[in-house]
C-alpha positions in Angstrom: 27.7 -24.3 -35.8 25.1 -26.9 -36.8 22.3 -24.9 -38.6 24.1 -22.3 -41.4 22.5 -20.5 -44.7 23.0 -22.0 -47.9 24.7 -18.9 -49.8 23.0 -19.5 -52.8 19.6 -20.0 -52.5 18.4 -18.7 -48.6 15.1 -17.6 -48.4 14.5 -16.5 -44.7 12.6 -13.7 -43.5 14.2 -13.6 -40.2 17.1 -15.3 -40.3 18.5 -15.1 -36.6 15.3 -15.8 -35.2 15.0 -18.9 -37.9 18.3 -20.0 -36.4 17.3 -20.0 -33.2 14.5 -22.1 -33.9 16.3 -24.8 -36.0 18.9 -25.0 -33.5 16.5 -26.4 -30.6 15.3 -29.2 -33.1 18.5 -30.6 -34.8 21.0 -32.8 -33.7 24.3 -31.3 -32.7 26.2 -34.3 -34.9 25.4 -32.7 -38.5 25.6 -29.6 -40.2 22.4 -28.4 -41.9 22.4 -26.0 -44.4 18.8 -24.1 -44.7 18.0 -23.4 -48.2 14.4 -21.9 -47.5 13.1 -20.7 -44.0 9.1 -19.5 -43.5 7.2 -18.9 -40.6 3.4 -19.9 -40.7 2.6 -19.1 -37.0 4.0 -19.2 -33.3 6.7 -21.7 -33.7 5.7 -23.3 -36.9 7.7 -22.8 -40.1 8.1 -24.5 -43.2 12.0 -25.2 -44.0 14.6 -26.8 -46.8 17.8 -28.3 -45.4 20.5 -30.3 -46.9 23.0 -32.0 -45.8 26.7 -34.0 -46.5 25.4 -37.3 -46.7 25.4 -39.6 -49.2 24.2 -42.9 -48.4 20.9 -44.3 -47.3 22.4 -45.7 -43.7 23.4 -42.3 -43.5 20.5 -40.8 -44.0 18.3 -43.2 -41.6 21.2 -42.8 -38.9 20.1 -38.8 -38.6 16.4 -39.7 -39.0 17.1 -41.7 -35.6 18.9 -38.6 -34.2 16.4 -36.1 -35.3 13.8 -38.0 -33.4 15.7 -37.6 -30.2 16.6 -34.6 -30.5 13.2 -32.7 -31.4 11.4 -35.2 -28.9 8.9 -35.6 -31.9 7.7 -39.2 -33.1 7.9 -39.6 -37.2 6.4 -42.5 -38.6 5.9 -43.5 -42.7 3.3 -42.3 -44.6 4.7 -43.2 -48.5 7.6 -44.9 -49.6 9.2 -44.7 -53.5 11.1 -47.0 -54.8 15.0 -46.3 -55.2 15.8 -47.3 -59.2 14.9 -43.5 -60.2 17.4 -41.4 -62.4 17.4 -38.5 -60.0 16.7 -40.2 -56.4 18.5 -42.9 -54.8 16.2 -42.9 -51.4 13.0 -41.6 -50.8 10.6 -41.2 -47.8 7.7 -39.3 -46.6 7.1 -39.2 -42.9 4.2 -37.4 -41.0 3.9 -37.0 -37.2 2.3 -39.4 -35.0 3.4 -38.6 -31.5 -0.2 -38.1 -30.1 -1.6 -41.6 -30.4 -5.0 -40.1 -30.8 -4.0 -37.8 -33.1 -4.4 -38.4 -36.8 -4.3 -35.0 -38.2 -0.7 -33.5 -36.9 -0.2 -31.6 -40.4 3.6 -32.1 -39.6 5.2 -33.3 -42.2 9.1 -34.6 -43.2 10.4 -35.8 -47.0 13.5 -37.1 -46.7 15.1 -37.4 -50.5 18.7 -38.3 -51.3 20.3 -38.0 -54.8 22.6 -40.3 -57.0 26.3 -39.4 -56.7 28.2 -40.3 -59.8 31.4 -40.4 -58.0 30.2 -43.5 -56.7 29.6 -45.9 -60.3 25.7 -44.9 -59.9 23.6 -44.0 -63.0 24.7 -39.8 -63.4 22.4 -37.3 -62.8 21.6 -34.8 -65.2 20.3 -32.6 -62.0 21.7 -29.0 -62.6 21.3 -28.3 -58.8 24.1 -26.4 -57.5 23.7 -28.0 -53.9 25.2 -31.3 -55.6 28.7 -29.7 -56.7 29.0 -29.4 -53.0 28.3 -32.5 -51.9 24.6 -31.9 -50.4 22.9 -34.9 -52.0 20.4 -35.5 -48.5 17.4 -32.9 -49.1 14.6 -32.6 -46.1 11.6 -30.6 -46.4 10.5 -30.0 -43.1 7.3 -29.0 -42.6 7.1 -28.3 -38.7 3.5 -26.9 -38.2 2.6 -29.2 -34.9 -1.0 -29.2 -33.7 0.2 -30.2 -30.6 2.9 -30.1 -27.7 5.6 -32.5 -26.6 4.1 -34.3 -23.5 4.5 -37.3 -21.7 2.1 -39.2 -24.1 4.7 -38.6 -26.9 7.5 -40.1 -24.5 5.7 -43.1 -23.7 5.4 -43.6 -27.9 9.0 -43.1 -28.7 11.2 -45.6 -30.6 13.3 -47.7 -28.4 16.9 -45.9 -29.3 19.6 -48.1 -30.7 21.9 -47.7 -27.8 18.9 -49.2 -25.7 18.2 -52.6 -27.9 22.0 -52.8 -27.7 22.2 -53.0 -24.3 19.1 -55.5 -24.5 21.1 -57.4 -26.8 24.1 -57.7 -24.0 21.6 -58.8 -21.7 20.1 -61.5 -23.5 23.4 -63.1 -23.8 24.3 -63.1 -20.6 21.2 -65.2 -20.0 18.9 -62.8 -19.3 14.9 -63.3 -19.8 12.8 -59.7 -21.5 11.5 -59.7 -18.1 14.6 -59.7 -15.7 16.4 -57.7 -18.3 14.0 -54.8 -18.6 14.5 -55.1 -14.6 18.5 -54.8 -15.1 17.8 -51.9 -17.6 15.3 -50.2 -15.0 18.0 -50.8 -12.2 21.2 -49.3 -14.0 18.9 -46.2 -15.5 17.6 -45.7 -12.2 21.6 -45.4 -10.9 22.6 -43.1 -13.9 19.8 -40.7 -13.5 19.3 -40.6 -9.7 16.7 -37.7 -9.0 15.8 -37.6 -12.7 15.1 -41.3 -13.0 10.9 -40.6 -12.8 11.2 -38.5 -16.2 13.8 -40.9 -17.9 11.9 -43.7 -17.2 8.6 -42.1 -19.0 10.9 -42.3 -22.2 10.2 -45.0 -24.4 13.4 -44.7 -26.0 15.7 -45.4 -22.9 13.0 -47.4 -21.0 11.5 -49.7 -23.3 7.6 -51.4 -22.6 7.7 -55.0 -21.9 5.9 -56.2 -24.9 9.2 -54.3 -27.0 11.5 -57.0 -24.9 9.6 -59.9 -25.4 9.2 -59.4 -29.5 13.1 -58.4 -29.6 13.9 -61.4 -27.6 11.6 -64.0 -29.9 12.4 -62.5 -33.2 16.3 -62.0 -32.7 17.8 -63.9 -29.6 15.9 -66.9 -28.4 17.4 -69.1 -30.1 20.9 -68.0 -30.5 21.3 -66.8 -26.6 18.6 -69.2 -25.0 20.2 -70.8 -21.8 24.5 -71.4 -21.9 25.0 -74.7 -21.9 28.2 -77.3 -21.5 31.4 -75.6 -20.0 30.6 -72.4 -21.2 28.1 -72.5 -18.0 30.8 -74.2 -15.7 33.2 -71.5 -16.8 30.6 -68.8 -16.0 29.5 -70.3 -12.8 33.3 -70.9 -11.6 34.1 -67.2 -12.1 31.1 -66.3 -10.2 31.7 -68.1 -6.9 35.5 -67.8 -6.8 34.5 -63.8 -7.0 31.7 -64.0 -4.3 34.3 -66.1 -2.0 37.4 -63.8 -2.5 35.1 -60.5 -1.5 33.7 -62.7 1.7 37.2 -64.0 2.5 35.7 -67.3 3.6 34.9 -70.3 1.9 30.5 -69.4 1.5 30.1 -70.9 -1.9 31.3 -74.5 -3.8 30.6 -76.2 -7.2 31.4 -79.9 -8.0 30.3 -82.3 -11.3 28.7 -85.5 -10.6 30.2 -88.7 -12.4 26.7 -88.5 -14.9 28.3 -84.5 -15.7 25.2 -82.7 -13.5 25.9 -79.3 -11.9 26.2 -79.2 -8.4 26.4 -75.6 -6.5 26.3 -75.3 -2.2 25.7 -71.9 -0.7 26.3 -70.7 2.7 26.5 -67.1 2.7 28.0 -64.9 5.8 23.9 -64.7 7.1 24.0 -68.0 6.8 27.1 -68.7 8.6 25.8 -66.4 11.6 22.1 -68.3 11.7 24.6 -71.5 12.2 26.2 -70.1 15.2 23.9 -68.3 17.2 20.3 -69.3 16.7 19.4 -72.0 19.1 17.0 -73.8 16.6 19.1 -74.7 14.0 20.2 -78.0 16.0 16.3 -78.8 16.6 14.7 -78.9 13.3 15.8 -77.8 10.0 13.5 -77.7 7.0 14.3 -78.8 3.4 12.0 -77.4 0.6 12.3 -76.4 -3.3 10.6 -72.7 -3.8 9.6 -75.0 -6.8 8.9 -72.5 -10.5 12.9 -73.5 -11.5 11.8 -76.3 -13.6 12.0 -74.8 -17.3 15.5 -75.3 -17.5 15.4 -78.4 -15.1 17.3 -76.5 -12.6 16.4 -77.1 -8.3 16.6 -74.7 -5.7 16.8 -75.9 -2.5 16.6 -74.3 1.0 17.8 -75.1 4.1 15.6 -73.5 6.6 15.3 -73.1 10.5 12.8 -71.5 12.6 12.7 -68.6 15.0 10.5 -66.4 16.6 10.5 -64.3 13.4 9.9 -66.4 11.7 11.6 -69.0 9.2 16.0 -68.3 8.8 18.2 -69.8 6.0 20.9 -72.3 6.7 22.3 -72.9 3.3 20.8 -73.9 -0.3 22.3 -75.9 -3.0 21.4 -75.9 -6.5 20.8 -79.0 -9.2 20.8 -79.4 -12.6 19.2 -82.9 -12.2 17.0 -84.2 -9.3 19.0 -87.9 -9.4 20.5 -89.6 -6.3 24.0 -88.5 -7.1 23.0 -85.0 -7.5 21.4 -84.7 -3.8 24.1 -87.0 -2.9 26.9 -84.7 -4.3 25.4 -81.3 -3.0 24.5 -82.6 0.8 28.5 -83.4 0.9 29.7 -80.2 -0.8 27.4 -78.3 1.2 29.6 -79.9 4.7 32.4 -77.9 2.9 31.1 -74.3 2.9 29.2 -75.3 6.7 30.4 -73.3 9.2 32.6 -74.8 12.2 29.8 -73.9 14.9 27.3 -75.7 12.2 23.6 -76.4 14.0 24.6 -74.1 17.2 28.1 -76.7 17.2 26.2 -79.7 16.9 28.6 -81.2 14.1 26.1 -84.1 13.4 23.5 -81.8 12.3 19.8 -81.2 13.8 17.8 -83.7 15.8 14.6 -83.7 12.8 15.0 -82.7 9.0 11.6 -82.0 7.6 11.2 -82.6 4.0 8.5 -83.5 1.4 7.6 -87.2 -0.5 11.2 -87.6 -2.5 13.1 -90.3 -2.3 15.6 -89.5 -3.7 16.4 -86.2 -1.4 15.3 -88.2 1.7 17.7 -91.0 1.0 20.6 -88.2 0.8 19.6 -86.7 3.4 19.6 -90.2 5.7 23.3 -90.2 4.4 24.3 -86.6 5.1 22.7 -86.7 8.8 22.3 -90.2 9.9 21.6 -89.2 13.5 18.3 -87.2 12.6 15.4 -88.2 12.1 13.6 -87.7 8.8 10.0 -86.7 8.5 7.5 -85.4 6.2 6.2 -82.2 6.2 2.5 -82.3 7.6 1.5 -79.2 5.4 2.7 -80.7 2.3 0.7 -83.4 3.2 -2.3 -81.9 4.0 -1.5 -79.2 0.3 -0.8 -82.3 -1.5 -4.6 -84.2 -0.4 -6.2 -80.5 -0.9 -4.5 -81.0 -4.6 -6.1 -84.7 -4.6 -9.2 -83.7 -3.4 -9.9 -81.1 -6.2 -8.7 -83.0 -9.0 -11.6 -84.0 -11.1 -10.4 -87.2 -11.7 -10.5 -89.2 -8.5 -14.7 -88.2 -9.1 -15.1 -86.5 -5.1 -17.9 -84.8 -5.1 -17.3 -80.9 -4.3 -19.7 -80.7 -1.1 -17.5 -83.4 0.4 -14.0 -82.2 0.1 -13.9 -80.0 2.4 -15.6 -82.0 5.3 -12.8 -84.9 4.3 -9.8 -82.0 4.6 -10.9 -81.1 7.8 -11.1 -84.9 8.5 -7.6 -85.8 7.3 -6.3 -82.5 8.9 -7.5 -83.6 12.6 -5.8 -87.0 11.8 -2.5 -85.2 11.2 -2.7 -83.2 14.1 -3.0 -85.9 16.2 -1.1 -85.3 19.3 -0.7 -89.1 21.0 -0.7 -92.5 19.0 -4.5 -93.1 20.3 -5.5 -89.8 19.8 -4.1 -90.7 16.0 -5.7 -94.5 15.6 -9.2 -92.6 16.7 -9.1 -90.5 13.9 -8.1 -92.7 11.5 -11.1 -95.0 12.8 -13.5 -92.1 12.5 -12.2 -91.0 9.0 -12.9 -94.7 8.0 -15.9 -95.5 9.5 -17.2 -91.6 7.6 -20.5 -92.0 5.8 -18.7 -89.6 3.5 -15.6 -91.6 3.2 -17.7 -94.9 2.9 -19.2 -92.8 -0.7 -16.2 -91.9 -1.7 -14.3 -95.5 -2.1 -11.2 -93.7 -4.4 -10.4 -91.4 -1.1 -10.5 -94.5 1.2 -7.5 -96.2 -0.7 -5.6 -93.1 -1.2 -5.9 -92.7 2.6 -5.1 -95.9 3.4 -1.9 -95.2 1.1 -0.6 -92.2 3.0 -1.6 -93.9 6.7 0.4 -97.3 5.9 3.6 -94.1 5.6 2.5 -93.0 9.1 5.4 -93.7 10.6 7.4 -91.1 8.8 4.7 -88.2 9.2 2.9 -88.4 12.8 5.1 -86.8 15.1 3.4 -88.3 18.4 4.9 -91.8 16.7 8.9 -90.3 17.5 8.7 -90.6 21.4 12.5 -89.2 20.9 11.4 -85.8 19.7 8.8 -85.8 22.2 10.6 -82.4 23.8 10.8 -80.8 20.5 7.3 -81.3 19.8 6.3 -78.5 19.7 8.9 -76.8 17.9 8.6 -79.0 15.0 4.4 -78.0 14.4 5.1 -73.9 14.7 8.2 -74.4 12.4 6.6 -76.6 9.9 3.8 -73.4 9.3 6.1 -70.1 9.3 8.9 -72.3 7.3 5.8 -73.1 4.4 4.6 -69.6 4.7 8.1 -68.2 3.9 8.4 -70.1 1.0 5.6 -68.6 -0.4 6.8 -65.5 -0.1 6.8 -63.4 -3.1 10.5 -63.5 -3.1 10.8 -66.8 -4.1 7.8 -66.7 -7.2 8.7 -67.0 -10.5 12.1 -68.4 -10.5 11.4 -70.2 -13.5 13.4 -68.1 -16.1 16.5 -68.1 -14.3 19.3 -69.9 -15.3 22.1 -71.4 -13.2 24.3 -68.2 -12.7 21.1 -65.5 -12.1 20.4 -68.4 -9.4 23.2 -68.0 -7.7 23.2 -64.7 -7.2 19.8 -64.6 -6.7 20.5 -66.5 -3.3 23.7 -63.9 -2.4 22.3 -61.0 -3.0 18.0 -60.7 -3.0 17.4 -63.6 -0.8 20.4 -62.7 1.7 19.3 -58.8 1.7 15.5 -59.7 1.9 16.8 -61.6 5.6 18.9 -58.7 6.5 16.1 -56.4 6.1 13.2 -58.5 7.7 16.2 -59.0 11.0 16.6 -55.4 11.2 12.7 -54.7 11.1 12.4 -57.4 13.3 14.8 -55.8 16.1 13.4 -52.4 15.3 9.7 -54.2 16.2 8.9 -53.3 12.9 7.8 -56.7 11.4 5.2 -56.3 9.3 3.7 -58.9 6.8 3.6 -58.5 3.0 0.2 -59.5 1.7 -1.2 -59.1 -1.8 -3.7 -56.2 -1.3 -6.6 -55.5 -3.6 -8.3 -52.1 -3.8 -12.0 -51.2 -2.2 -13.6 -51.2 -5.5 -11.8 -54.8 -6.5 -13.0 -56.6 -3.2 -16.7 -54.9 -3.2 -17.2 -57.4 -6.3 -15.9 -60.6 -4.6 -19.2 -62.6 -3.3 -17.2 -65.0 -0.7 -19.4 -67.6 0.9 -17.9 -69.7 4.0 -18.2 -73.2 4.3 -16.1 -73.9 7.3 -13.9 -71.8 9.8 -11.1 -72.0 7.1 -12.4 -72.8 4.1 -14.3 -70.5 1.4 -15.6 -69.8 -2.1 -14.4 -66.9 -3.7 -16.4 -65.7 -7.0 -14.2 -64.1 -9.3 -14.0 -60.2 -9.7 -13.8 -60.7 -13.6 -15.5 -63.3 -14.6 -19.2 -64.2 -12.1 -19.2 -67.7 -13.8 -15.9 -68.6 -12.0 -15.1 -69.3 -8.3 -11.8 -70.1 -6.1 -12.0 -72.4 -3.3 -9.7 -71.3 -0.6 -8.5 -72.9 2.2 -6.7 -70.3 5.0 -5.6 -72.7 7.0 -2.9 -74.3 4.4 -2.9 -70.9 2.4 -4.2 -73.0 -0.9 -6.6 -71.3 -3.9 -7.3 -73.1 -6.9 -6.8 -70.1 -8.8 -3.4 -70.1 -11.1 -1.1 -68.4 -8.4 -2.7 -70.1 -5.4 -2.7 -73.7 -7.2 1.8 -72.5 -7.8 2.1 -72.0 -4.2 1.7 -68.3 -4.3 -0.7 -65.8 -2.3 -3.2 -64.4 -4.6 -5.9 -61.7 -4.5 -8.7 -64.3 -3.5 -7.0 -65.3 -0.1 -6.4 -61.8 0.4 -10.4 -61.0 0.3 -11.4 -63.6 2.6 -8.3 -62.7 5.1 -9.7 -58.7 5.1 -13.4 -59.5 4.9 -13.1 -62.6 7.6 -9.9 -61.4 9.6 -7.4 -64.0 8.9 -4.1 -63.5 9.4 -1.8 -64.6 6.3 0.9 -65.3 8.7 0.7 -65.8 12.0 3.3 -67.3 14.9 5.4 -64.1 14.5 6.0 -62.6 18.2 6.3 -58.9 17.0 7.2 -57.6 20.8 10.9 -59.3 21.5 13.1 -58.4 24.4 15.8 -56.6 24.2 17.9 -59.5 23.8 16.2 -61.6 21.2 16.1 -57.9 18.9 20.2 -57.6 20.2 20.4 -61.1 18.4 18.8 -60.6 15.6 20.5 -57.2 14.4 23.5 -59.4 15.3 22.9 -61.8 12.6 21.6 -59.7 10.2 24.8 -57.6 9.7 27.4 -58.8 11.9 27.8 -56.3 13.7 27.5 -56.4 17.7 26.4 -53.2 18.7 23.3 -51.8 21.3 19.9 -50.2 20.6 20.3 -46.3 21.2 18.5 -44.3 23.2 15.1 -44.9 21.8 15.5 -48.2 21.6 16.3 -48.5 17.8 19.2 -49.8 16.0 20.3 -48.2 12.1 18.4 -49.6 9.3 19.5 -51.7 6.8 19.9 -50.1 3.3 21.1 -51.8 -0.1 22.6 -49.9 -2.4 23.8 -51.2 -5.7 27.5 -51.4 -5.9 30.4 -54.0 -8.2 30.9 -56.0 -5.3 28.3 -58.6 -4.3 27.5 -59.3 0.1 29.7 -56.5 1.7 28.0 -55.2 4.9 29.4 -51.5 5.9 28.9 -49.2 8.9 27.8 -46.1 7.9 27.0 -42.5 10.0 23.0 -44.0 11.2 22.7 -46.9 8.8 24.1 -50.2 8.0 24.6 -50.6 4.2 24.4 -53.8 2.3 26.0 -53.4 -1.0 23.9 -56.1 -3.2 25.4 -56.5 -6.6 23.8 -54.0 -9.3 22.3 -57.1 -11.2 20.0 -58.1 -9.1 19.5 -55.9 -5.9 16.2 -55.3 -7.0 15.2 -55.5 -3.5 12.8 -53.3 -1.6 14.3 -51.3 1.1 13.3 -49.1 4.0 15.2 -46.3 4.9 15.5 -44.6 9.0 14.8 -41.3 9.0 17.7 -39.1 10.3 18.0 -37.6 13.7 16.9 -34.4 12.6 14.0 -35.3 10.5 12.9 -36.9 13.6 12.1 -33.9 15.1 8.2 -33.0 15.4 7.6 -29.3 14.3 4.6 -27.5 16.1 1.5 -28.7 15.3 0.5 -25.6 13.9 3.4 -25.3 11.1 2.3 -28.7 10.2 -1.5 -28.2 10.1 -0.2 -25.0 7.9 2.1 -27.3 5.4 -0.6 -30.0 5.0 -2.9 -27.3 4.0 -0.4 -25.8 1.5 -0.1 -29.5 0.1 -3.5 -29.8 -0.7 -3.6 -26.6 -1.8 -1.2 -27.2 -4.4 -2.7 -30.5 -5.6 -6.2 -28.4 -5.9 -4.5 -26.7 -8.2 -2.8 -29.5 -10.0 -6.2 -31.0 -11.3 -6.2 -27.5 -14.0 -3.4 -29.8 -16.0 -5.5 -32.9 -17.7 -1.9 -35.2 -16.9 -2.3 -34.6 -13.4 -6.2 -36.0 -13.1 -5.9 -39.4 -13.3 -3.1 -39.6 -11.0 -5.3 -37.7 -8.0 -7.7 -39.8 -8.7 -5.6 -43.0 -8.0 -4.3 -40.7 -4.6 -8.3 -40.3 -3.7 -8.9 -43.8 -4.4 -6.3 -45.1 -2.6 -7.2 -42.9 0.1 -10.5 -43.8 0.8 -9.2 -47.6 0.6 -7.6 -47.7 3.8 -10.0 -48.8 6.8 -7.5 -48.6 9.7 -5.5 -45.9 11.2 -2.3 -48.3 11.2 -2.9 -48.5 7.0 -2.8 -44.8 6.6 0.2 -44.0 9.1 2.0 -46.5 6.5 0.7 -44.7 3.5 1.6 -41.4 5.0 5.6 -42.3 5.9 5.7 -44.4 2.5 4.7 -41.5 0.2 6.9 -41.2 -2.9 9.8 -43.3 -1.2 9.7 -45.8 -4.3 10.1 -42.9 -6.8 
């Protein structure tokens, strides 16, 4: 028993009941001995306990355990200092679990006395309590003013056990964001139904301010980013692992002769977007998703298009962006290529799209000397928007858009006339003729012209067309939120970053895609938010956006290369501003998606995105794609209505959608329903009695009276409580 009567001194007036209580509040490690019991009201009693402990760690060590086992938060109200006769540590503690609540009267004095067994100064304390070795002494004064709530939760100190596994984290190269993440993720496993309530405790489920000060103040700089062969080591592991669970060669690493990292990845999607998508041997499209630069690391995609949009062909990963890097990684990634590489075109694709870099264009040239290299029109046209708006180059703000919209009809120019007209006209602009730091820059990028204007290739002439829709859904895709913020990951979090998230975010957007359930992920703002954006038009695509925060600020946006000068929209990211002009004006975020495929194309792409060839059923639907955490990293399974992809449990922190079983499928009467809706609101009626509950329904209302479509609140309806 944990909680027994000291048989010298006990002073309770109902001792069973006393036991009862004291049991519910102390932790089931110790053994208390109550010395004094007395009850001051309905739960509330005044008590002294003592205990076997005789040093201070000791005594802190069930301090930490009391707190989790009454639920209660004790903070430090008076210390004493510890070179008295009597007392080697002293502390008083009062209750603070209620933020707002200064008065708790709870109170807990925490005193423990010299032992002279020990070579301390002996006590002259005739307590009896000491011949038995009861030198801790608490006076608990447990009269609460308040209950245990979720508030008190929320406040909790972050448990040992927790910082501990924090501590793992960090050294493993984790950032306090993507480690509160894991965290999340593996409590989220362990408690399964329960995880909404563990995750309300602070103690378990730390804040993100409590990672970022443990990080700065105890690991930053002794676990910042592996370096040297520790890294290799780490990395080596990591792909021989991934390849021996594929049982195919998806993954290489090689060092350059200046000792640079060089990592190739062609995972089994990949492999299958080789073989049977017809584009790959048209164009492929080499970009950076860019945000990797605090540890001088470089992702790179290999991307292809599709009618849904933009497909991966491989990626390879830098530590350096040097010509022996790009060099290295365009022949290591030949090694993990697939035989049918570029729908078995061996040589590679007849036009690799990539931006201004030397230095990855000259590898390129040397990787696929039959295609032919050209720069990406949008980056182009993004990197003249950036131009344009720098203050520097002095062009006045009510001319840059006019000379966008200029320099985008000279991109677009279809034949080599239709191209020397617009550069003419751009020239000969009254604008342009003001603006004599734009007319040398332009004359800088025409004089490249040759590398950029497609109606100047009269070889790609057939593939025209394919080459302008892939260059805007391959751009869009890389501003997908996916790929933002992959600046604090290191090498390895990288690499499994592009095995497991990327490669499941694919599989997912396949399988909507050949359930017709493509839908677009934008950044949405709520009613109340976009009521205070004042948007004025200047053009059919471009707009200034006044700022929801601050009215002395405003955005420009331009839709048509999905650009903001705000922080996210200047990073390549969609942002809240281009979110307001695209619900207030009607532009689509991402268009050239053909939602309504045949039955073939959807066949296709359910083939790539797991493998397996199997047909629609009856109503036209094939199993949805589910990822579920697991040891193993990229193994796809067949399962009784699904298709699970097992991610691995560091970083499957993907969004999934789940199918509905037959039998849930089945529509009840509408009369039961009508009946169960009613009950529903019935019962959250009755929920706004409890104060917790009344800021939550308000969210619901708010949301609720948000959505302007019927489409918007089908989705809100089937979505409900999903992410719980």
């Amino acid at each position: 028993m944990r909680v027994t009567w000291c048989t010298t001194c006990c002073k309770a007036t109902d001792q069973e009941q006393s036991l009862m209580l004291l049991e519910k509040l102390m932790p089931n490690q110790y053994s208390h001995t109550v010395c004094s019991y007395e009850t001051v009201g309905e739960n509330k009693f005044k008590a002294a306990i003592k205990l076997k402990l005789s040093s201070e760690e000791e005594a802190k060590r069930w301090l930490d355990e009391f707190k989790r086992s009454s639920g209660f938060i004790w903070r430090t109200s008076k210390t004493y200092p510890n070179g008295g006769r009597y007392n080697k540590f002293r502390v008083d503690y009062k209750c603070k679990t209620i933020k707002k609540n200064a008065t708790c009267p709870a109170t807990l004095f925490l005193v423990l006395k010299r032992h002279p067994e020990f070579g301390e100064r002996k006590s002259r304390s005739g307590d009896p309590h000491m011949k038995d070795g009861l030198f801790l002494h608490i006076n608990l004064r447990n009269e609460h003013n308040h209950h245990l709530s979720c508030a008190g939760l929320v406040r909790r100190d972050v448990s040992g056990e927790t910082i501990e596994k924090l501590k793992k984290l960090f050294e493993s190269g984790h950032t306090p964001s993507s480690a509160l993440k894991e965290l999340k993720h593996n409590l989220q496993v362990q408690e399964k139904d329960n995880y909404v309530n563990a995750a309300a405790d602070r103690s378990v489920c730390p804040d993100l301010p409590f990672c970022y000060r443990l990080y700065y103040k105890l690991f930053k700089k002794a676990y910042n980013a592996a370096a040297g062969e520790e890294v290799s080591r780490e990395l080596e592991r990591t792909l021989v692992d991934y390849n021996k669970e594929q049982g195919d060669v998806c993954a290489g690493m090689c060092k350059t002769s200046d000792n640079q990292l060089v990592i190739a990845l062609c995972t089994p999607l990949m492999k299958r977007v080789h073989a049977r998508v017809r584009e790959s041997a048209e164009v492929m499209f080499v970009d950076s998703p860019g945000n990797c630069s605090r540890l001088n690391h470089h992702l790179f995609l290999l991307l292809t298009h599709s009618s849904v949009g933009t497909l991966p062909l491989g990626a390879f990963i830098t530590t350096s962006a040097t010509q022996a890097t790009f060099s290295a990684a365009m022949q290591l990634l030949h090694t993990v290529f697939p035989p049918e590489r570029f729908f078995g075109h061996p040589d590679g694709p007849l036009v690799v799209m990539t931006d201004d870099s030397t230095l990855l264009r000259q590898a390129l040239h040397e990787a696929f000397p039959k295609a032919t290299l050209l720069f990406s029109v949008l980056h182009l046209l993004r990197a003249m928007w950036r131009w344009l708006w720098s203050s520097p180059n002095e062009i006045p703000k009510h001319h840059r858009s006019r000379l966008l919209n200029s320099f985008r009809i000279l991109l677009r120019a279809s034949t080599p006339v239709a191209l020397m007209e617009a550069y003419s006209r751009l020239m000969e602009d009254p604008v342009s003729t003001q603006c004599p730091n734009f007319v040398l820059h332009l004359q800088e990028v025409f004089e490249k012209r040759g590398e950029w204007a497609v109606c100047l290739q009269e070889q790609l002439s057939a593939v025209r067309n394919t080459v302008n829709s892939c260059e805007e859904s391959v751009t869009r895709r890389i501003k997908d939120k996916l790929f933002y913020r992959l600046k604090s990951h290191n090498l390895t979090q990288l690499v499994k970053f592009v095995v497991t998230k990327m490669e499941a975010h694919y599989i997912h957007r396949l399988t909507d895609a050949a359930n017709n359930r493509l839908r677009t992920a934008q950044k949405t703002m709520k009613r109340k938010e976009l009521d205070k954006q004042t948007i004025l038009q200047e053009d059919e695509d471009s707009y200034t956006v006044t700022s929801a925060s601050n009215t002395a600020v405003s955005y420009h946006v331009d839709m048509s290369i999905s650009c903001c000068t705000c922080p996210a929209g200047v990073m390549g990211g969609h942002c809240k501003h281009q979110s307001a002009v695209s619900r207030t004006f009607g532009h689509a975020i991402e268009d050239g998606l053909l939602l309504g495929l045949p039955p073939e194309a959807r066949k296709l792409y359910y083939q790539i995105a797991t493998g397996v060839d199997m047909e629609a059923d009856g109503s036209g639907r094939f199993p949805a794609v589910v990822v579920k955490p697991a040891a193993q990293v990229g193994r796809t399974e067949l399962c009784t209505g699904e298709v699970i992809f097992v991610a691995d449990a560091a970083d499957s922190i993907v969004e999934t959608w789940c199918e509905q079983t037959e039998s849930s499928l089945i529509e009840p009467e509408s009369g039961e329903l009508k009946q169960r809706l009613e009950n529903v609101f019935l019962d959250l009626s009755k929920k706004l009695d409890n104060p917790e509950f009344v800021y939550s329904v308000t969210s619901f209302v708010e949301s609720y009276e948000s959505l302007q479509t019927d489409d918007q609140l089908a989705s809100a309806l089937s979505s409900f409580g999903q992410r719980l």
